[in-house]
N, C-alpha and C positions, 0 to 999 in steps of 0.2 A: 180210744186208739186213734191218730190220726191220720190224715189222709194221705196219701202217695200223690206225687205234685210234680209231673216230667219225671219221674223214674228216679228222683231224688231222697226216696223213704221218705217219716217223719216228716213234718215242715209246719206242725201248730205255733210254733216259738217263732219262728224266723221266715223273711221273707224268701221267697225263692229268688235266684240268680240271677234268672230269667225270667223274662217276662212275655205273657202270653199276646200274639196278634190285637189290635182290637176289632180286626175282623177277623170272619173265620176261614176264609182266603183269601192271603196275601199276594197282589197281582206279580207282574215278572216284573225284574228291572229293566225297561226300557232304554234308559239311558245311567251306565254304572260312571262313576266320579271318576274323573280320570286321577285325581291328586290328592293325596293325604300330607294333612299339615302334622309335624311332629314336633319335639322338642319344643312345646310351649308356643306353633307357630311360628318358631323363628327357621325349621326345616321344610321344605317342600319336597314331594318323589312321588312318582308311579305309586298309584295302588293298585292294587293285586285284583285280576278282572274277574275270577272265580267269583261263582256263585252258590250259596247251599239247597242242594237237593230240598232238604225238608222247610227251612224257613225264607227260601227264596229273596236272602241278604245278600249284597256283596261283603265277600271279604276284607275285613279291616287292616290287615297287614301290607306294608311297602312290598311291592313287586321287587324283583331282584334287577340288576342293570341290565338292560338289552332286553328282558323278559317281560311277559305281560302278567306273568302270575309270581306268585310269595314262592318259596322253599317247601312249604304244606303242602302246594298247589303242581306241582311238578316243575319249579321253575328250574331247580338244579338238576333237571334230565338233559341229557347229551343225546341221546338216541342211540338206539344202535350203532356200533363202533366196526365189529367183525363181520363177516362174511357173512355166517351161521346166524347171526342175531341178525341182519337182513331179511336174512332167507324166513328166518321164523316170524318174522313182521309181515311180510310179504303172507306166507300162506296162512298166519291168522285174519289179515285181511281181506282172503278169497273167498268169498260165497258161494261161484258156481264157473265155472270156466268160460262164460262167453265173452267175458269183457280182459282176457288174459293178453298178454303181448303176445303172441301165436294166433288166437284166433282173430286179436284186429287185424293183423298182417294180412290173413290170409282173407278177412274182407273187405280190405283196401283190394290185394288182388284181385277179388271178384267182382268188384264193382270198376275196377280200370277195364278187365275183358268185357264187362257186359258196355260202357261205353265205347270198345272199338268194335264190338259188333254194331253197338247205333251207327257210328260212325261207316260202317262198312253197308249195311241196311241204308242211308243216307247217300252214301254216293251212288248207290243202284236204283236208286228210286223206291224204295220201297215203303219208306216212312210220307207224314205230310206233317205240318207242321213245324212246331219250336221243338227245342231239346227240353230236357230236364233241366228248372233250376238248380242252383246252390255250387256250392263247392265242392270240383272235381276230386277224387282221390288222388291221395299218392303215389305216383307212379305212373300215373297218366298222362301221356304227351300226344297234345294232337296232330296227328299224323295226315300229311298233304296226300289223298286218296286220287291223284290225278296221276302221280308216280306212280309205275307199274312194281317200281323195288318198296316205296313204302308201302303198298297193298298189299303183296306178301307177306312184308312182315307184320301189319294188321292183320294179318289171316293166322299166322302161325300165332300170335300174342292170342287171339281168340280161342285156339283149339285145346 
């Protein structure tokens, strides 16, 4: 009886198809060919940047125009087109609500009020020191705390 050979049944007669690793893990491709010669060499084009799961080859198929992957490879997907096919993109790609368009908003908002209280803390004397580095949020305007009418409205933005 012979031996089963990649899932091919039978294979005492004939060589298989394919041919096994000559190691028994084959590393990633670091760097994939960007160009496949066709037609004998005398054609040059994009090759298809996919790679396979199990034998960790690149794809030997021409990429499509503009595309980095073959037709196999999803190169002829358009993306969602509808509203609905949006939306269904959007919440398969949700894991958990904190990083939503809502809750950044509203932590841009909390980190602009907790800077016009420094700011407000700052002009009273209350702080010593520098400020927080980095990059202020959105919506944050630094307000001349010397004017009596912009301190107010540091006061009301804080509350």
């Amino acid at each position: 009886m012979g031996s089963s050979h990649f899932g091919h049944g039978s294979c005492d007669n004939k060589k298989s198809p394919l041919k096994r690793p000559s190691t028994p893990y084959v590393t990633m491709i670091e760097n994939p060919e960007p160009y496949l010669l066709t037609a004998g060499g005398r054609i040059t084009c994009n090759r298809c940047q996919a790679q396979s799961s199990r034998t960790k080859v690149q794809c030997g198929n021409p990429s499509l125009t503009g595309k980095r992957v073959c037709k196999w490879h999803g190169g002829r997907s358009t993306g969602p087109r509808s509203a609905e096919g949006i939306e269904r993109i959007r919440q398969a790609q949700l894991k958990h609500g904190e990083r939503t368009s809502e809750a950044v908003a509203e932590s841009r908002r909390m980190s602009a009020k907790m800077l016009y209280l420094r700011d407000i803390g700052d002009h009273v004397g209350m702080f010593e020191g520098t400020h927080t580095r980095g990059r202020k949020p959105t919506g944050y305007v630094k307000l001349n705390m010397n004017d009596p009418v912009l301190l107010r409205i540091a006061l009301l933005l804080s509350t």
